[in-house]
matplotlib code that plots the C-alpha trace (Angstrom):
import matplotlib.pyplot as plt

x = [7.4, 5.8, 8.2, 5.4, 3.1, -0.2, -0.8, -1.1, -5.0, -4.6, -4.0, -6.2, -9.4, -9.2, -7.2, -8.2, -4.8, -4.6, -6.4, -7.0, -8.4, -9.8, -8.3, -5.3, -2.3, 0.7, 3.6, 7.3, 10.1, 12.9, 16.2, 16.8, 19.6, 20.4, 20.3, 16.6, 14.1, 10.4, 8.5, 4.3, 1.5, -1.8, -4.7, -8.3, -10.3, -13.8, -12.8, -14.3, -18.3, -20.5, -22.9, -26.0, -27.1, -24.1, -21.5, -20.4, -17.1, -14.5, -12.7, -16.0, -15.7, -13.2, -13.7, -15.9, -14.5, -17.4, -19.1, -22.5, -24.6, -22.6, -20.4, -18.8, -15.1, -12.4, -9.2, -6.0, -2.4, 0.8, 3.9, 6.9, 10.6, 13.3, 16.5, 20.5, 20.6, 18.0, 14.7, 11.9, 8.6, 4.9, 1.5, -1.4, -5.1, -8.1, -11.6, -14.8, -18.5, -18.6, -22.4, -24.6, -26.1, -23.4, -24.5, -22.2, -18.4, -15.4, -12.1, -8.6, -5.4, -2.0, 0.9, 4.0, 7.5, 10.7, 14.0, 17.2, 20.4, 23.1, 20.9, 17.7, 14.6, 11.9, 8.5, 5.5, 2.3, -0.9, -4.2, -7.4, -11.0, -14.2, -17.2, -19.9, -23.6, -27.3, -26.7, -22.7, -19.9, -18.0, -14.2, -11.8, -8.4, -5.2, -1.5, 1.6, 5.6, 7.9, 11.5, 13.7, 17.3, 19.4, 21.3, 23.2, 22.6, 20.2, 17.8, 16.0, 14.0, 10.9, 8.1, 5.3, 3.0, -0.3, -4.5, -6.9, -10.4, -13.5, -16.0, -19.1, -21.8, -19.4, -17.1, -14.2, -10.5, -8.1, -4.7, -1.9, 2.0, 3.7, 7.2, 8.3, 11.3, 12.5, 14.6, 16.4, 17.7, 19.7, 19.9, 22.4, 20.4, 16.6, 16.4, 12.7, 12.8, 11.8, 10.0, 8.6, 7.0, 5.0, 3.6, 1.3, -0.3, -3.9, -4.9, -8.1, -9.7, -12.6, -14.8, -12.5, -11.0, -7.4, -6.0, -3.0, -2.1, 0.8, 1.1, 4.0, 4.7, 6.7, 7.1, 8.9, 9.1, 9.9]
y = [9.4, 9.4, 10.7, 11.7, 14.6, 12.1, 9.2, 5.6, 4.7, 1.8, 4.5, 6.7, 5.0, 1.2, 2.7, 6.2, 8.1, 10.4, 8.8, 9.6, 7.6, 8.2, 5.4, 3.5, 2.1, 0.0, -0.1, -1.6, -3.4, -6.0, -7.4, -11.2, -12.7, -13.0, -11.0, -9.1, -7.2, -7.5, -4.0, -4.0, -2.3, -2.7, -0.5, -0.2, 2.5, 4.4, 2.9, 4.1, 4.8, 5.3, 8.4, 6.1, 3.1, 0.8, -0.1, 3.2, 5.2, 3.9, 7.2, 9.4, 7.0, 8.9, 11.3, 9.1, 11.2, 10.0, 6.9, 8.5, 5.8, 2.3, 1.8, -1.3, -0.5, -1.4, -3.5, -3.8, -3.9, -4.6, -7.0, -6.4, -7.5, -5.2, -7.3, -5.6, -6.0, -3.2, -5.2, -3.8, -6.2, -6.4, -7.3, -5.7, -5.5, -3.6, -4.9, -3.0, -2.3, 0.5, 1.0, 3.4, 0.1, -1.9, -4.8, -4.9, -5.1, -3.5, -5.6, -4.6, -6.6, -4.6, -6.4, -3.6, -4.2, -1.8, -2.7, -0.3, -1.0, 1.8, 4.7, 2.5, 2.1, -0.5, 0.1, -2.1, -2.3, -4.7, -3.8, -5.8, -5.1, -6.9, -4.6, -6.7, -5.5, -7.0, -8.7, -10.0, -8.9, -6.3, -7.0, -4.7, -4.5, -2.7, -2.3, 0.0, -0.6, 2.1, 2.8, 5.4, 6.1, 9.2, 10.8, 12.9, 15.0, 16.8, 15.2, 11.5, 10.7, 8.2, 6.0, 4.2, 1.9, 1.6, 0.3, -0.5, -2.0, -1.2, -3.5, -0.6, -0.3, 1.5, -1.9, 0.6, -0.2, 2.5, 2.4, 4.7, 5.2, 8.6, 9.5, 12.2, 14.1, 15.0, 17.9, 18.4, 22.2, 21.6, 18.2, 18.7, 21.6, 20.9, 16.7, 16.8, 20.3, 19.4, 20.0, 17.2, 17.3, 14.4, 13.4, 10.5, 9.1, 7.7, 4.8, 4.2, 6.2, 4.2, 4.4, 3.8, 7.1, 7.9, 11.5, 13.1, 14.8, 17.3, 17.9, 19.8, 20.1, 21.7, 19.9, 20.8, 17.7, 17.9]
z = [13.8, 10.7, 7.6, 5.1, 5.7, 5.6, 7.0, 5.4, 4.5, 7.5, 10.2, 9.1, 8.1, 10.6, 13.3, 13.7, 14.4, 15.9, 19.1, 22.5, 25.1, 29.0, 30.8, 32.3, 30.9, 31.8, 30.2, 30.5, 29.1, 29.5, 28.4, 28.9, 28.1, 24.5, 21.3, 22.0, 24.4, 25.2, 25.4, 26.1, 27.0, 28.2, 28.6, 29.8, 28.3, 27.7, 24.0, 20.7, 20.3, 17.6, 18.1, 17.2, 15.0, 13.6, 11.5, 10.8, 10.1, 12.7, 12.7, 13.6, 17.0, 18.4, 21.5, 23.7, 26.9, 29.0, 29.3, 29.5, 27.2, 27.9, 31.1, 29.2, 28.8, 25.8, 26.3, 24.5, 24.1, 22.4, 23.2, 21.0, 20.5, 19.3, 18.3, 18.3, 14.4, 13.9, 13.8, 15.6, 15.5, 17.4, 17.4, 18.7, 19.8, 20.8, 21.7, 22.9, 22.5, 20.0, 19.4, 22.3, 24.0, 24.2, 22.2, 19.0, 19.5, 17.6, 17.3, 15.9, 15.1, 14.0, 13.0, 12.9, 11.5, 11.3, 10.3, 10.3, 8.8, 8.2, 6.1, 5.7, 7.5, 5.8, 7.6, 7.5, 9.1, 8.2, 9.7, 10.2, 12.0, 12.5, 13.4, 14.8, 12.6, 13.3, 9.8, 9.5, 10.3, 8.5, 8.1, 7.0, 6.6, 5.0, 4.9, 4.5, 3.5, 3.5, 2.8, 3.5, 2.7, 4.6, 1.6, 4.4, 6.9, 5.7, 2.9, 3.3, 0.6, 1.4, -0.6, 0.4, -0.8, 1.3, 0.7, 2.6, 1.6, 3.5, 4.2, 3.3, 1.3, -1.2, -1.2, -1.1, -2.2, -1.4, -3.3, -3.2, -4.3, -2.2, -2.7, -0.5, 0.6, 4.4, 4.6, 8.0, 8.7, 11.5, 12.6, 15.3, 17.2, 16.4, 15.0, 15.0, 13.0, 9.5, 6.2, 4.2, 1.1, -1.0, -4.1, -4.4, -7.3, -5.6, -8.1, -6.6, -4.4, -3.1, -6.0, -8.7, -9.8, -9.9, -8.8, -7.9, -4.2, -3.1, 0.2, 2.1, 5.7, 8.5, 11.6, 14.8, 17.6, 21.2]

ax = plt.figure().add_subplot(projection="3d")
ax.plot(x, y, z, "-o")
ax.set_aspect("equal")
plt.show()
């Protein structure tokens, strides 16, 4: 569960979340003995598709519902280990044919992190994609760390650090601080009712301009 109202540059711009997918998917877990358990996934899908030419926006793939120009289908998966002292680690991939004829492929590696201890939570998250063109690949690639502290009950303030540099025509570096507050009404009867509200400073937003952004948000879980 994300706990700023937008979503780092990595997981919005390389791995386009929010994403659906027509497919199948296994998934499990298991404890050995010792100190950690093993939790995966794996998944065959329609997979992400670009409306014509190539090398476009990755996000703009989304929605490929029916495999009605390229029956070629996407793999992927995750495998991660989640320890008793709070540490919560995996890795991740995704491969398909991403252009209408089926001739250029789309791959994506995701290395996640979490670590809780008492009122913390550090999150991290580093992103990287290679998008097969007629003329080179294009490779890019970003990150996010987070930390979060639960003052009480009630409040939990959060910053982030995240970029993310696109391998475009535009050469774009996106850079960003957000510090934001969660504010929890009623933690005992509704824990996924809140309101969160952030501030970020944007020092480059893809073509070298800084700005500011404000953003507040009510969210209800179930």
């Amino acid at each position: 569960a994300n706990k700023l109202p937008d979503r780092p540059y990595c997981l919005w711009r390389i791995v386009p979340v929010v994403w659906a997918e027509t497919g199948v998917q296994l998934r499990g877990q298991f404890k050995p003995k010792g100190l950690f358990g093993i939790n995966y996934a794996a998944y065959v899908v329609n997979g992400l598709e670009q409306a014509a030419g190539e090398g476009g926006d990755i996000r703009s793939m989304r929605g490929n519902n029916r495999d009605s120009n390229d029956n070629n289908k996407a793999i992927g998966g995750r495998i991660g280990i989640r320890t008793s002292c709070g540490l919560d680690t995996g890795i991740s991939c995704y491969r398909g044919a991403y252009t209408a004829d089926g001739q250029q492929y789309l791959t994506i590696m995701d290395l996640d992190a979490e670590y809780r201890q008492d009122a913390w939570i550090f999150r991290g998250e580093y992103v990287w994609a290679c998008q097969e063109v007629s003329t080179g690949d294009l490779h890019k690639q970003g990150f996010y760390a987070e930390a979060a502290y639960r003052l009480n009950r009630h409040l939990e303030p959060v910053v982030r650090y995240d970029q993310a540099y696109m391998d475009d025509a535009f050469g774009q570096i996106l850079k960003r601080t957000t510090f934001g507050l969660v504010f929890y009404p009623d933690p005992d009867l509704h824990p996924m009712f809140n309101f969160r509200a952030s501030q970020s400073l944007v020092h480059n937003d893809g073509r070298g301009n800084q700005t500011h952004e404000f953003v507040i948000q009510c969210v209800l879980g179930f």
